[in-house]
C-alpha positions in Angstrom: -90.3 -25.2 42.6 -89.8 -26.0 46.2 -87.5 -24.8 48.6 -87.9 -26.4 52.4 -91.0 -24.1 52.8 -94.3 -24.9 53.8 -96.5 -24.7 50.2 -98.9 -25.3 48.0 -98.4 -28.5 46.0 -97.1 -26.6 42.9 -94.3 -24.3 44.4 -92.2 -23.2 47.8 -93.5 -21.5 51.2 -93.0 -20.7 54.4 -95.7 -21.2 57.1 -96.3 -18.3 59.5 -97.7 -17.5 63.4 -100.9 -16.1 63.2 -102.4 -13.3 65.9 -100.9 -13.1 69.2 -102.2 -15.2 72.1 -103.2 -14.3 75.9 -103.7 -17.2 78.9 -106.3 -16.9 80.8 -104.0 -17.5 84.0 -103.1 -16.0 87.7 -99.7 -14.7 88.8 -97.4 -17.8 89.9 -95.8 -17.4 93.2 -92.7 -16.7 91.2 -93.9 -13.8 89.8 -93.0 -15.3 86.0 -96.1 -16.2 85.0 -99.4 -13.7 83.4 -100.0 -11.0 86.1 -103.8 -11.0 85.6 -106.4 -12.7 83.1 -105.9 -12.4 79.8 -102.2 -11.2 79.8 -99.6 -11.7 77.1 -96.5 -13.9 77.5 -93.8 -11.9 77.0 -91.8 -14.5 76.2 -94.0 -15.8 73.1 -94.3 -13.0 71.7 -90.8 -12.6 71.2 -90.6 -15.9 69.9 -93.1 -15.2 67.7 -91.1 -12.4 66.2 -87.8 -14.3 66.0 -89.9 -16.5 63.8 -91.7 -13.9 61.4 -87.4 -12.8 60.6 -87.3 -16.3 59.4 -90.4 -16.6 57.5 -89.4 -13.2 55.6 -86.4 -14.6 55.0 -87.2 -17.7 53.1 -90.1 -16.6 51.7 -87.9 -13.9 50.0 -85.6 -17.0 49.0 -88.0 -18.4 47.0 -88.3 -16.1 44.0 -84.7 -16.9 42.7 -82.5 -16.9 45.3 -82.6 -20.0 46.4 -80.4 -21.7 42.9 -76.6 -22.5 42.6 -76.5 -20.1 39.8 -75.3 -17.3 42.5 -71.8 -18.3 42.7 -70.2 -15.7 44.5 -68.3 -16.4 48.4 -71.0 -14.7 49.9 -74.0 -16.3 48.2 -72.6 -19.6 48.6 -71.8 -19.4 52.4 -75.4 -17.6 52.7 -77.5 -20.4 50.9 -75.2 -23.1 52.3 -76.5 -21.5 55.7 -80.1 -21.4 55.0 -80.4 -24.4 53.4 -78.8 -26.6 56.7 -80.0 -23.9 59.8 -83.0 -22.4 58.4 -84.4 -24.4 55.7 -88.2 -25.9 56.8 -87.1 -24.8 60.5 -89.1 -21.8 60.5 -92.3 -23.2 59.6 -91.9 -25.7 62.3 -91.8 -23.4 64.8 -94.7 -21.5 63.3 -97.1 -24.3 63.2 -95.6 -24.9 67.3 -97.0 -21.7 67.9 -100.2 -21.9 66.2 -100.8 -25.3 68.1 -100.1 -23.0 71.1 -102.2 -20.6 71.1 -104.8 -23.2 69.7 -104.5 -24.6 73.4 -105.3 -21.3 74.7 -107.9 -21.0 72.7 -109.6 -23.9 73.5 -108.9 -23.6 76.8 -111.1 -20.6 77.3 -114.1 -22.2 76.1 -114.8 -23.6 79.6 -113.6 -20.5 81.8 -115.0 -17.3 79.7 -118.8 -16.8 79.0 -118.5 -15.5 76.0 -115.5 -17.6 74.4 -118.2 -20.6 72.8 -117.0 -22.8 70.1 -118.9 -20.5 67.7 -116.7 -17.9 68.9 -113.6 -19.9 68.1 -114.8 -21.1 64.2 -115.4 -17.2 63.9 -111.6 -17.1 64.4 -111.1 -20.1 62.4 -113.1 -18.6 59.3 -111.7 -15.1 59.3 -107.8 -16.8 59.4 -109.3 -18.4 56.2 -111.0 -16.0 54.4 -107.8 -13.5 55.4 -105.3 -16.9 54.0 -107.5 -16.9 50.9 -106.9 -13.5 49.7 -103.5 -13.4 50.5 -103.2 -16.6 48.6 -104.3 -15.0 45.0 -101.2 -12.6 45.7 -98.5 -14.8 47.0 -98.9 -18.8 46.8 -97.4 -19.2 49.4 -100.0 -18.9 52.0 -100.3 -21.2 54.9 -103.9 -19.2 56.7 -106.2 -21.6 54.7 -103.8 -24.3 56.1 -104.3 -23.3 59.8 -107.8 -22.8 59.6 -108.6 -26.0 58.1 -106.2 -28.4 60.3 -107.6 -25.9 63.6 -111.0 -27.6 62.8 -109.2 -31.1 62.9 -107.3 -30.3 66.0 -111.1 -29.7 67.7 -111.8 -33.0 67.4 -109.0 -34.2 69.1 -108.4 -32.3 71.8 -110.0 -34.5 74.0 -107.7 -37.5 73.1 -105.3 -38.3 75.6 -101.7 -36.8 75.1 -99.2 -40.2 74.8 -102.0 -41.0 71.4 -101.7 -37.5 70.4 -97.6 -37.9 70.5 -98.0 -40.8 68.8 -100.0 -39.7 66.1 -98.0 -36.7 65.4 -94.5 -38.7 65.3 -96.9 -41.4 62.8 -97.7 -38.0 60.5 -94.0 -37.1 60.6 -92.7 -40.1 59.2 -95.5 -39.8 56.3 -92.7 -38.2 54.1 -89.5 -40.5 54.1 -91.5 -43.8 53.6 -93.9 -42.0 51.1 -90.7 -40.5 49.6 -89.2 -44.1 49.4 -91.6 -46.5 48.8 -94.5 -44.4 46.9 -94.9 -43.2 43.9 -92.6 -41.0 41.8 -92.8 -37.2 42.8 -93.5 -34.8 40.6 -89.6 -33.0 41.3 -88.2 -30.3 39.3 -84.5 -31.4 37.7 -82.0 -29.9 39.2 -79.3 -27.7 37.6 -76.3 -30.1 36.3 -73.7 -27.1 36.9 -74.0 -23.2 37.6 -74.2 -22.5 33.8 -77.4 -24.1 33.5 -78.6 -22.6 36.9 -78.2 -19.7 35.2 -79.5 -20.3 32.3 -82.8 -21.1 34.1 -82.7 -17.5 35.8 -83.0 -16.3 32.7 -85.8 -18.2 31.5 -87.7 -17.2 34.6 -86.9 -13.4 34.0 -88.8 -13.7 30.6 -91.0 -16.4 31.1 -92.4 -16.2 34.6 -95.6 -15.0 34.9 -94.7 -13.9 38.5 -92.4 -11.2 36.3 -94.3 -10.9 33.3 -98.2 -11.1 34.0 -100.6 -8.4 35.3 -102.0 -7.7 39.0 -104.9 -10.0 37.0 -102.7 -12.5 35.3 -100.8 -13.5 38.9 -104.1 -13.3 40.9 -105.6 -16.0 38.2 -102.6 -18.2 38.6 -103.0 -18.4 42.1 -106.2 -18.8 42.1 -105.8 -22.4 40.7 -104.5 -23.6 43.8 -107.4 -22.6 46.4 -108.4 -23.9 48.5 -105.4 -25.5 50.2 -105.5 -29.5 50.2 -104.0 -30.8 52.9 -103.4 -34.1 51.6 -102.3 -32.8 48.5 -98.2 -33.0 49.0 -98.1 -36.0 51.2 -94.9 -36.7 49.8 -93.1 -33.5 50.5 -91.2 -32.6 53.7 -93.6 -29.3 54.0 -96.6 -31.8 53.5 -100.1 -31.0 55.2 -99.9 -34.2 57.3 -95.9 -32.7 58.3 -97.8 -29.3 59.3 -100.5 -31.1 61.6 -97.5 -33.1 62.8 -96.2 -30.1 64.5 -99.5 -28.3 65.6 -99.9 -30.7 67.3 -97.1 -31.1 69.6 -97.3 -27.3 69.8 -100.6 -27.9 70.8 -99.5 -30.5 73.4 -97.0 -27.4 74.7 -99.8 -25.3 75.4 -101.7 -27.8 77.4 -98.6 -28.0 79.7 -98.3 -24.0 79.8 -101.8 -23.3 80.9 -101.1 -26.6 83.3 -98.5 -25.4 85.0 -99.8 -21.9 84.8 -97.3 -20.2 82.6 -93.7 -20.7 80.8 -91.1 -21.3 83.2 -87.8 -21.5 81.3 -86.2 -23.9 84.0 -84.1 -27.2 83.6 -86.5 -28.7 81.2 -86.2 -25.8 78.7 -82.7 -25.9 78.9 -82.7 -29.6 78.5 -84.5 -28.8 75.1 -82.9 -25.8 73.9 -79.0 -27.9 74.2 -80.7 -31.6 73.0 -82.6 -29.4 69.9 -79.4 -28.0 69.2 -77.1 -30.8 69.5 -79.0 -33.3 67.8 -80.4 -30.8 65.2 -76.8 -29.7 64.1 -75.8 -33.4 64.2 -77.9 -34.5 61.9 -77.8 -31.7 59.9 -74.0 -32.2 59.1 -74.3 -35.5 58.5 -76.8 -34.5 55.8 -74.6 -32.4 54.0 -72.6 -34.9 52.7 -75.5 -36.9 51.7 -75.7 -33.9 50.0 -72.5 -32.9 48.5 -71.4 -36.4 47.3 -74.4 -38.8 47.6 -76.5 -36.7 45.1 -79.5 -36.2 47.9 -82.1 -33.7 47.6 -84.9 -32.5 49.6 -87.0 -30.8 46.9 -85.7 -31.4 43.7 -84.9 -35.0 42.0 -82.8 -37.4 43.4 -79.4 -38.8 41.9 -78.7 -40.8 45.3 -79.7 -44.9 45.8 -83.1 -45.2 47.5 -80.8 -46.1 50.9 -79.2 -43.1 50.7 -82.5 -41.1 49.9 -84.4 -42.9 52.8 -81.6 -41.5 55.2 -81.0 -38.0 53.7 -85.1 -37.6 54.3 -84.9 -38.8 57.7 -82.4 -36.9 59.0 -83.7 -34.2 57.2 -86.7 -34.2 59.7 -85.0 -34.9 62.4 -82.6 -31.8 62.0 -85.8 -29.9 61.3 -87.5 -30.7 64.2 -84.5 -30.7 66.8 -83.3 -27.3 65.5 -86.9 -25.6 65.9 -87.2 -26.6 69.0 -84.0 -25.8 70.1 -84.4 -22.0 68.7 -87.6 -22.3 70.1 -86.9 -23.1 73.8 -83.2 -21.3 73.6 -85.3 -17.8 72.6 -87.7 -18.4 75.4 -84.8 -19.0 77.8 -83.2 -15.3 76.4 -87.0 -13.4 76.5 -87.0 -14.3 80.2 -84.0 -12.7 81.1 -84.1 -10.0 78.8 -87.3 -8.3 79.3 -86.0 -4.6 79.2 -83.7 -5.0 76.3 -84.2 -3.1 72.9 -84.1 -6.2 70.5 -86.1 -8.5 72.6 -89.3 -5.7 73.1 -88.6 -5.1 69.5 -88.9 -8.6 68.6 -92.3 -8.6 71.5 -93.6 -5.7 69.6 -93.8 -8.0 65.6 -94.9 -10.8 67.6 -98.0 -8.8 69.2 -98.6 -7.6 65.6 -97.8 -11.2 63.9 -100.7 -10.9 61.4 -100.1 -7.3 60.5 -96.7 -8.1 60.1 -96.5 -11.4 58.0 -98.9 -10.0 55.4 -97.3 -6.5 55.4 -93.9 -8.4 54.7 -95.6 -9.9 51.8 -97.1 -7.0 50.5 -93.5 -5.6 50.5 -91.7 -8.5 48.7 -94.4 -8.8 45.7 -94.0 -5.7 45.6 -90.7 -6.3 45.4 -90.7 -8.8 43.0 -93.5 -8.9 40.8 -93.4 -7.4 37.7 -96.6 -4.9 38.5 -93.6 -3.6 41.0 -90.1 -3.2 41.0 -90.0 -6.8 38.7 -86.8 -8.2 40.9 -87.3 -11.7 41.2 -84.9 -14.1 39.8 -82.7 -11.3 40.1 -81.4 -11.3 43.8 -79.1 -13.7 45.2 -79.1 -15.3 48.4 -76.8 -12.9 50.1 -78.7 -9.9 48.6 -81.6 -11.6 49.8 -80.8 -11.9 53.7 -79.1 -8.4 53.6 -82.9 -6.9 52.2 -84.8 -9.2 54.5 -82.8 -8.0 57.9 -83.3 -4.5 56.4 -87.0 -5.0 56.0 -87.4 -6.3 59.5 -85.8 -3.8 61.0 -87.9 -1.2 59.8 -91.4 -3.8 60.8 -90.3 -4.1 64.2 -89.7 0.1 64.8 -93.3 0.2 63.1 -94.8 -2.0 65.6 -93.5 -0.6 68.3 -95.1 3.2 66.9 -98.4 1.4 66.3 -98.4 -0.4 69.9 -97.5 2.7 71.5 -100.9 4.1 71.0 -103.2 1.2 69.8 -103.9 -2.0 72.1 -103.7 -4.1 68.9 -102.1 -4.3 65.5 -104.7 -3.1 62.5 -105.6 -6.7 61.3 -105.2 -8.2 64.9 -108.5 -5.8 65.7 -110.7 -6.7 62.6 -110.1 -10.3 63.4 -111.1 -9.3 67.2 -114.0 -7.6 66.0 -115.3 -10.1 63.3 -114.9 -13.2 66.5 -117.1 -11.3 68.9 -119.2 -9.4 66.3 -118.9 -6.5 67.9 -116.5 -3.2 67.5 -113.6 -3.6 69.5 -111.3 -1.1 71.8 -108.6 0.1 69.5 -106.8 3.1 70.9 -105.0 2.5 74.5 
């Protein structure tokens, strides 16, 4: 069952920022850029946590809430809404930041003594060690992902950047001609009316072994699908190629950052934020009636002509990409100017924490869900489902802003520190 998520070839999942970044840069005569070696962005961190409210969102989606079966007004407006605005976006602009801060990363290597390229496959190897075990409680993971594709991206960061743009727009098409000219997918039917939606639900309340197994049961089910394959879902929209697609132009963003020595949201970023948002909402209402009457479907089996598939997938990427980096650039734009207000430093605080926070939101939804817990998946419709994400956020972001108040780092943020450099880390400010 898939759902617009970054995944493992057998079901739906968002893909998530990893740790917080720093740039090794001087204050710009402007006075916007990093004060001092080593300083934050403000602005990215924010971004980071507008993204993690996203990726809690559809992850949540996925056990249930994402069928027709929820019929009310409110369901239907709220699934309507994720499936054209948020829908695959999120994980775009997750992989853009981890391409980011991959350029940072890299970038150090030849200004800090004791930032080596052994230094940075520590990082690499703890992200997937960390991605694994997460992975055996929710298979949805995208660490492993990261860690592997960060190994490819070290091979080609020395490749000039018009052959790296073309090789990431290349990976991006991967999908709609594989979709249309390869071989049949593997798709799950979908429902004929809300009846049989329903019916479905029901089947996953008994059958599911998400609700029915054991703490052992689930982890063994998982377990089947580790390590991630990159190449595994080629013909997906959340594919492995479609994730290195994006990593890489967010790597290709940081390489202009630490260039022009830090984020300036000037005419360029609001050139981005309007043409990400104009096209992306373009295209994605021209796909909804694809859609509606053409019988297109992203994730599930098909009823439209192979025309009408071939354009539905298309725009379908274009919308994603457009709208992520529209949200993308249009949050930067509002960290900028918005450095003393409450949402934004609340939003800085999750983004510091990003690893703390994405795995403590998925301790809280299995939890949640799975029947060792509260057993409420397939019982939570979309509506229910944003209301209880916002609510969850909410409380992550006042946590992280405790935390950061006396710690320099977020709990997992400083094992990962320590287990790079070998060596204990400070912890308390």
């Amino acid at each position: 069952m898939r759902n617009g998520t970054c995944c493992s070839p057998r079901r739906s999942a968002p893909r998530r920022p990893i740790d917080g970044q720093t740039v090794p840069l001087k204050r710009t005569p402007e006075g916007t850029g990093p004060t001092s070696a080593d300083q934050r962005l403000f602005e990215v961190d924010v971004l980071r946590g507008f993204a993690l409210s996203g990726v809690l969102l559809v992850n949540m989606l996925s056990f249930g809430a994402d069928s027709i079966a929820w019929d009310s007004l409110p369901d239907r407006i709220s699934l309507t809404a994720i499936r054209l605005l948020v829908d695959a976006k999120f994980w775009t602009l997750f992989s853009l930041l981890f391409g980011f801060g991959l350029a940072l990363q890299m970038a150090r290597l030849s200004v800090r003594s004791d930032h080596s390229l052994v230094v940075l496959l520590r990082r690499l190897a703890f992200l997937f060690t960390l991605g694994m075990l997460h992975a055996l409680f929710y298979e949805g993971d995208i660490l492993m992902l990261y860690a592997e594709l960060g190994l490819v991206l070290l091979l080609l960061q020395r490749v000039p950047a018009k052959w790296l743009c073309a090789t990431a727009l290349a990976l991006l098409l991967v999908f709609p001609l594989a979709h249309w000219q390869g071989p049949p997918r593997d798709d799950d039917p979908a429902p004929e009316n809300v009846e049989t939606a329903q019916m479905e639900l029901q089947w996953e309340r008994e059958d599911s072994v998400y609700v029915t197994g054991s703490i052992r049961e689930i982890l063994e089910y998982n377990a089947e699908v580790i390590p991630e394959n990159p190449l595994a879902d080629y013909l997906w929209p959340d594919s492995g190629l479609a994730v290195m697609a994006i990593i890489i132009l967010g790597y290709l963003w940081g390489r202009a950052v630490l260039r022009e020595k830090g984020i300036f949201p000037d005419r360029r970023y609001a050139a981005a934020r309007w043409l990400g948002l104009s096209v992306g909402l373009a295209a994605a209402a021209a796909l909804w009636p694809l859609m509606v009457f053409g019988g297109y479907q992203v994730y599930q089996a098909s009823e439209s002509s192979a025309a009408v598939q071939l354009a539905g997938d298309l725009l379908f990427v274009l919308s994603t990409v457009a709208l992520a980096s529209g949200y993308g650039a249009a949050v930067l734009i509002w960290a900028h100017g918005s450095r003393d207000a409450l949402i934004s430093r609340l939003l800085a605080h999750a983004g510091r924490m990003a690893l703390t926070t994405y795995l403590g939101q998925a301790l809280i939804f299995t939890t949640l869900f799975h029947g060792y817990g509260l057993g409420m998946a397939y019982r939570m419709g979309p509506f229910a489902v944003v209301v209880s994400a916002l609510g969850i956020f909410a409380v992550q972001m006042a946590l992280a802003g405790w935390w950061l108040k006396y710690f320099r780092h977020g709990p997992l943020e400083w094992l990962w520190r320590c287990f790079t450099y070998l060596s204990w880390q400070p912890l308390r400010r």
